[in-house]
LOKOLBA-704810 format. One record per atom (N, C-alpha, C): residue number from 1; residue in three letters; x, y, z. Coordinates in nm, 4 decimals. Each point is the difference from the previous one (the first is absolute). Layout:
- NUM/ALA/X/Y/Z
...
***
This chain:
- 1/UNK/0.5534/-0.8809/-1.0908
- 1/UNK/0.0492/0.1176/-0.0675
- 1/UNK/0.1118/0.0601/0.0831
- 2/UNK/0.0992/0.0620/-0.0831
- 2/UNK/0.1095/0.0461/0.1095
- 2/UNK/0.0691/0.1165/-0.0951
- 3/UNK/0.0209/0.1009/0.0775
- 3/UNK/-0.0419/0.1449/-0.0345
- 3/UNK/0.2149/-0.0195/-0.0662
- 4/UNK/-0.0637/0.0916/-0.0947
- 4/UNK/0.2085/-0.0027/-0.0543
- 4/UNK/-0.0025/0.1159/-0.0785
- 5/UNK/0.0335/0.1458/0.1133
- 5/UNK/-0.0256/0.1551/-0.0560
- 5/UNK/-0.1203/-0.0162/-0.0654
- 6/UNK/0.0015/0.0303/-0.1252
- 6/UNK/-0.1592/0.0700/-0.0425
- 6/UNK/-0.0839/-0.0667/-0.0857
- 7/UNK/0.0771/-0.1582/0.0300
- 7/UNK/-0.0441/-0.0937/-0.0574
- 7/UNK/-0.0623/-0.1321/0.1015
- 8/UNK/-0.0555/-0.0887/-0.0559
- 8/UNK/-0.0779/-0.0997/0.1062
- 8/UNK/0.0055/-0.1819/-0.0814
- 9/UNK/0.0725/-0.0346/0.1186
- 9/UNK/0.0688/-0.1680/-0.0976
- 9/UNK/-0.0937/-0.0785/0.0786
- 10/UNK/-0.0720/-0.0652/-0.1151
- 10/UNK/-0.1048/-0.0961/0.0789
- 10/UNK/0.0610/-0.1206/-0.0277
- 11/UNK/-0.0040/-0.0603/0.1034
- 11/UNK/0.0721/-0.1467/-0.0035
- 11/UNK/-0.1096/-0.1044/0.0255
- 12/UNK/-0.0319/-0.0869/-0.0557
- 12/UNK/-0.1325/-0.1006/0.0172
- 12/UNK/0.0659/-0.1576/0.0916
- 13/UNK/-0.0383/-0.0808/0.0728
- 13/UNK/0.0242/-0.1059/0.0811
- 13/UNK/0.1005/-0.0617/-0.0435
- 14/UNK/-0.0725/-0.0183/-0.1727
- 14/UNK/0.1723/-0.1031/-0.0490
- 14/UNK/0.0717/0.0643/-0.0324
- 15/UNK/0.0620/0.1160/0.0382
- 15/UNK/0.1299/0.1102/-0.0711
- 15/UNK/-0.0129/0.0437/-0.1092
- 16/UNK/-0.0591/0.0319/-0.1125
- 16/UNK/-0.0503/0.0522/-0.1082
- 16/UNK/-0.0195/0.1577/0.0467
- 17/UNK/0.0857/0.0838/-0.0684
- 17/UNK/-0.0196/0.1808/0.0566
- 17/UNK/-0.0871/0.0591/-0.1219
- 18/UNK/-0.0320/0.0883/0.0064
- 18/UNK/-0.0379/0.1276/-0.0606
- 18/UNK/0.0318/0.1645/0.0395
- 19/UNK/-0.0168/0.0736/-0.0809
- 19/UNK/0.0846/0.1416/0.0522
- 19/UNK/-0.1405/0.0698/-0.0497
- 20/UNK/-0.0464/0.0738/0.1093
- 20/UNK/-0.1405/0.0862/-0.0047
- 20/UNK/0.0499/0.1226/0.0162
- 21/UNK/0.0027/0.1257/-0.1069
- 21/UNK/0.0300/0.1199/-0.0179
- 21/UNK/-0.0672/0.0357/0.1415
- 22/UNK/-0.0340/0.0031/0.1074
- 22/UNK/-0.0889/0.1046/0.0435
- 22/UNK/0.0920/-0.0124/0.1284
- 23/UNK/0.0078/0.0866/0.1457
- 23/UNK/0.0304/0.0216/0.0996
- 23/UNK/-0.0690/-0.1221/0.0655
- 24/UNK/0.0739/-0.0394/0.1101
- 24/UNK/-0.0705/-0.1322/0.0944
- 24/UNK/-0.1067/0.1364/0.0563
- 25/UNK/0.0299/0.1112/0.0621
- 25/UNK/-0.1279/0.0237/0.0939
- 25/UNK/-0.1015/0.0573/-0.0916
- 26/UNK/-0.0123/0.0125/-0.1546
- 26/UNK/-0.1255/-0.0243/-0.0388
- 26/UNK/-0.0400/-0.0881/-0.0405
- 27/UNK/0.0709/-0.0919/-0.0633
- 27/UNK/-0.0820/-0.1410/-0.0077
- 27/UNK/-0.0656/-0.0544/0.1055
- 28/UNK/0.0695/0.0342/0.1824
- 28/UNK/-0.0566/-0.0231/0.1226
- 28/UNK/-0.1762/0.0488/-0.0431
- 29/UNK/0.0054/0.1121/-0.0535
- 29/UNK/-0.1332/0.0440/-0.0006
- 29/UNK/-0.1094/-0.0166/-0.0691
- 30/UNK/0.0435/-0.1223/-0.0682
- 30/UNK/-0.0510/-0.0265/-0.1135
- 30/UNK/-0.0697/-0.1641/0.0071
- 31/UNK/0.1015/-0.0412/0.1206
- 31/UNK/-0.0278/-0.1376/0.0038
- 31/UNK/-0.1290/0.0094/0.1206
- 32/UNK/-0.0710/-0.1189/0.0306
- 32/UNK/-0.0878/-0.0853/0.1099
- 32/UNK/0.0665/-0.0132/0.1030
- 33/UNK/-0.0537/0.0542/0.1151
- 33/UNK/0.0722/-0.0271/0.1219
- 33/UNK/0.0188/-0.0909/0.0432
- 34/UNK/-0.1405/-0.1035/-0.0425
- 34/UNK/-0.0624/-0.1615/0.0417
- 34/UNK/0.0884/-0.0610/-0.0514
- 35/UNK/0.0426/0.0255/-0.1336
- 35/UNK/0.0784/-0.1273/-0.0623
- 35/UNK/0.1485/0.0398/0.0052
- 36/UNK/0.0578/0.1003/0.0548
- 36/UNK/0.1407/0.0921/-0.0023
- 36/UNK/0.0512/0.0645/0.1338
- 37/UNK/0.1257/-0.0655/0.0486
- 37/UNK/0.0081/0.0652/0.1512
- 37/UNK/0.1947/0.0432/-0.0460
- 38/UNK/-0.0029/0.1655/0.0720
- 38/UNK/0.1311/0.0748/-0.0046
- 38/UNK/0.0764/-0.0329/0.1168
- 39/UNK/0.0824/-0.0750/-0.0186
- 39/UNK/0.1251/-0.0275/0.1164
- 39/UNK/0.0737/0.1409/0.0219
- 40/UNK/0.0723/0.0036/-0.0516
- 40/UNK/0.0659/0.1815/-0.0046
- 40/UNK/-0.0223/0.0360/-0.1157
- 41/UNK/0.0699/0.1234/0.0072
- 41/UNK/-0.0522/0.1055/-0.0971
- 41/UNK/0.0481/-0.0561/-0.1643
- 42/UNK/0.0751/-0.0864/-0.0211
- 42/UNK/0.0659/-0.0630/-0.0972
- 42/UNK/-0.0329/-0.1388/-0.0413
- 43/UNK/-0.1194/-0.0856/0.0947
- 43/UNK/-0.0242/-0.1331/-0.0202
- 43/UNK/-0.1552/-0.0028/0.0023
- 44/UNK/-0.0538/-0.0428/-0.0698
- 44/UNK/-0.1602/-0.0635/-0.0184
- 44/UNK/-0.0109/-0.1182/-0.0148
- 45/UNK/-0.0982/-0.0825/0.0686
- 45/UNK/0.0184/-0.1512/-0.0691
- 45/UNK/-0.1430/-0.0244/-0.0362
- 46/UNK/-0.0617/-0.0792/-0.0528
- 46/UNK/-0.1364/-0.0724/-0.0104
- 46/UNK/0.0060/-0.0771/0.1747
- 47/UNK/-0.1706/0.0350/0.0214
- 47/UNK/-0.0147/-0.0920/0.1154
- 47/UNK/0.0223/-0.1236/0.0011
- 48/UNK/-0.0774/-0.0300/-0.1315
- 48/UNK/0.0144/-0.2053/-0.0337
- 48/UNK/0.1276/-0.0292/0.0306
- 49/UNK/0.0458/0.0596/-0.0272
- 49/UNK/0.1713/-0.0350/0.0635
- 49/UNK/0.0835/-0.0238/0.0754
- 50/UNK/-0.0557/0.0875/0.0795
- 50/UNK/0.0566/-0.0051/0.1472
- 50/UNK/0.0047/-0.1618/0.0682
- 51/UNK/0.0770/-0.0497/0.0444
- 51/UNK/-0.0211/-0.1197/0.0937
- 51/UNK/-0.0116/0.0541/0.1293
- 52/UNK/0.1371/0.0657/0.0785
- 52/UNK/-0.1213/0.0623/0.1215
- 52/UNK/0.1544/0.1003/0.0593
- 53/UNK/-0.0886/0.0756/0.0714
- 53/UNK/0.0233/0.0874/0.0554
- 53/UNK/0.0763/0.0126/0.1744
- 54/UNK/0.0793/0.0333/0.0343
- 54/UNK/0.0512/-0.0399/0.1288
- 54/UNK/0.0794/0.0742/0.0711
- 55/UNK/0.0079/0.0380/0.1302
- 55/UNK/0.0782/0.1084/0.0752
- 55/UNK/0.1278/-0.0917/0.0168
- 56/UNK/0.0735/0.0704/-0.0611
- 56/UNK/0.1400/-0.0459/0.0622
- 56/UNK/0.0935/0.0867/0.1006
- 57/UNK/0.0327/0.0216/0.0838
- 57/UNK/0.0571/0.0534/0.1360
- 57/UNK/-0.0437/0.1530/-0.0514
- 58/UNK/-0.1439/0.0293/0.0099
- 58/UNK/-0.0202/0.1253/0.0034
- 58/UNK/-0.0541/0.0359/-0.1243
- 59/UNK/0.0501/-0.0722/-0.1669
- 59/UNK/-0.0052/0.0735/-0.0680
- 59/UNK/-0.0946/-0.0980/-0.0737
- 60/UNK/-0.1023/0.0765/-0.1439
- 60/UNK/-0.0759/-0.1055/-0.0085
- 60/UNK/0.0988/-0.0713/-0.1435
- 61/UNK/0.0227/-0.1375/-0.0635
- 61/UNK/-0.0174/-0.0098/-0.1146
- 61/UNK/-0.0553/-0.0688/-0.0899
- 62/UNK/-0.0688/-0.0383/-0.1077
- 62/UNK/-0.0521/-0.0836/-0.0775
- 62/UNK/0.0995/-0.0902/-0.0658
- 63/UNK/-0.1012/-0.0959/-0.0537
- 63/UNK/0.1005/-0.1659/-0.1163
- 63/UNK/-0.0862/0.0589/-0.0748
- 64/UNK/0.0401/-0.0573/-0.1124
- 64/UNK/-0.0918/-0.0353/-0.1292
- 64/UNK/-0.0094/-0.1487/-0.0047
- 65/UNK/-0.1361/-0.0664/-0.0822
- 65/UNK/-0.0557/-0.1193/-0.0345
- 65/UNK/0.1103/-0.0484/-0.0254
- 66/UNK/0.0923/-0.0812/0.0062
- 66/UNK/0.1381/-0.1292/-0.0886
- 66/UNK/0.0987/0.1160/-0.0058
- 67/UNK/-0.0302/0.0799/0.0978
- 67/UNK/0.1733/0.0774/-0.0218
- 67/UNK/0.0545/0.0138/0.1350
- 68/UNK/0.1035/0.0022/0.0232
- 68/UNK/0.0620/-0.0528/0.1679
- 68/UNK/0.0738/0.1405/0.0538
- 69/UNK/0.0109/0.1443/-0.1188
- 69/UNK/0.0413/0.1191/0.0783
- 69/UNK/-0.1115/0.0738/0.0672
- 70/UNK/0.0514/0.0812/0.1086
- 70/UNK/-0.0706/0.0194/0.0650
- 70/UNK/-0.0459/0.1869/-0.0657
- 71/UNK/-0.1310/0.0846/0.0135
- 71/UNK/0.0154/0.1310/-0.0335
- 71/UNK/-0.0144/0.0649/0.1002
- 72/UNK/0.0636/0.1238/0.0542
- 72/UNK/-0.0659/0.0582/0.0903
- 72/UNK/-0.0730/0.0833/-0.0057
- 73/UNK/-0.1521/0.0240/0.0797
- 73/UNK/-0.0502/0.1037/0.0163
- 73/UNK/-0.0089/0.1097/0.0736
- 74/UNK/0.0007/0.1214/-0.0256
- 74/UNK/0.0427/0.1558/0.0195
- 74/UNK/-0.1103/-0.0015/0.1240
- 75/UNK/0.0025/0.0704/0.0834
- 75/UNK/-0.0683/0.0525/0.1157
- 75/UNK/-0.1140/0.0592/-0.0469
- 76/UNK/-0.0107/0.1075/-0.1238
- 76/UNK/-0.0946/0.0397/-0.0600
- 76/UNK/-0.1225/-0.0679/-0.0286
- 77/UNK/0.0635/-0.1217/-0.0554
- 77/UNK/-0.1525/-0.0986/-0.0478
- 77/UNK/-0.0278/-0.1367/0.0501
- 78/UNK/0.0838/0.0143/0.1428
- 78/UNK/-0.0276/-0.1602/0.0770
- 78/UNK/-0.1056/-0.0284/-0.0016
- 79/UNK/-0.1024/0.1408/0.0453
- 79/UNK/-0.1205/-0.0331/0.0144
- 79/UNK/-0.1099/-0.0533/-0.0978
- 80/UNK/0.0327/0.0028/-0.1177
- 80/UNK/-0.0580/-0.1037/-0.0861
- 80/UNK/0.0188/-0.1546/0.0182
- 81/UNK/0.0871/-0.0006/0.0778
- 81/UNK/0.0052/-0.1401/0.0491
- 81/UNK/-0.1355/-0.0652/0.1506
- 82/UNK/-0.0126/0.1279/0.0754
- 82/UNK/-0.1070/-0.0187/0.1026
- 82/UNK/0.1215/-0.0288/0.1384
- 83/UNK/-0.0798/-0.0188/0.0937
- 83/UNK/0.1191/-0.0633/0.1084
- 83/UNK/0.0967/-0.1182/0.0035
- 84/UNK/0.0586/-0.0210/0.0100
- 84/UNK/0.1050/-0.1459/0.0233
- 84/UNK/0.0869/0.0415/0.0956
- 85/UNK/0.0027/-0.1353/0.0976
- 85/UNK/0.0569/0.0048/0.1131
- 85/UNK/0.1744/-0.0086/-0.0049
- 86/UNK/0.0536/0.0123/0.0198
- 86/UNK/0.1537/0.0066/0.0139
- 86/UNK/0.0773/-0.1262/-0.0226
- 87/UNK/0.0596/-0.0117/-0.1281
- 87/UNK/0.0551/-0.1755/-0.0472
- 87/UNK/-0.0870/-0.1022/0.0592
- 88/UNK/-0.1337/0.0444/-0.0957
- 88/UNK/-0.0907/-0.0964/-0.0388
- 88/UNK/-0.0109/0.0183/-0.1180
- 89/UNK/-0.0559/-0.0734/-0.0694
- 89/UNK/-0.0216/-0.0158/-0.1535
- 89/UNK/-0.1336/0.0031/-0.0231
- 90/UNK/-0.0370/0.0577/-0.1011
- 90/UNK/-0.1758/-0.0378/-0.0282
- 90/UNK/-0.0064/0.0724/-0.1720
- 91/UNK/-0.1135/-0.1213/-0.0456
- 91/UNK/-0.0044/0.0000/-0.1591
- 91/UNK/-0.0470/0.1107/-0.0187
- 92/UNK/0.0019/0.0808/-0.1006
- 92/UNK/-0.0334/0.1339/-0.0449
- 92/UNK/-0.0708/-0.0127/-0.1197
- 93/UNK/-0.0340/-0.1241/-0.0510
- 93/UNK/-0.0822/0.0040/-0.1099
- 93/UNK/-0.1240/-0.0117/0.0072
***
């Protein structure tokens, strides 16, 4: 999900969108924490998704499953990630 003003564009693995009337930070509140993790204040992904998680010179960022950009995550919610050591990599699913 990725927040666009007061609207929320859900994009699914194979690129297929949808446009969800509602604000990303209440749909945040709406979703499973277990199955839903907030990169910044503008990005949500499904966990299943994630391929993995990794410090890069300081900062943390995620892949997605068959996708090769990288996302970054905000200082706010690294910690849903748990510890990871400094440009190491480790699966997040």
């Amino acid at each position: 999900f990725e927040a666009e003003g007061r609207l929320t564009r859900a994009v699914q693995i194979d690129g297929a969108e949808a446009v969800i009337r509602m604000p990303l930070k209440d749909l945040v509140a709406l979703l499973d924490a277990r199955d839903f993790v907030q990169l910044h204040r503008g990005l949500v992904v499904g966990r299943r998704w994630i391929g993995e998680a990794m410090r890069v010179g300081g900062d943390m960022v995620v892949t997605l499953r068959d996708r090769s950009e990288r996302f970054p995550v905000s200082r706010h919610f690294q910690s849903q990630f748990g510890d990871l050591p400094e440009d190491v990599a480790r699966s997040a699913a």
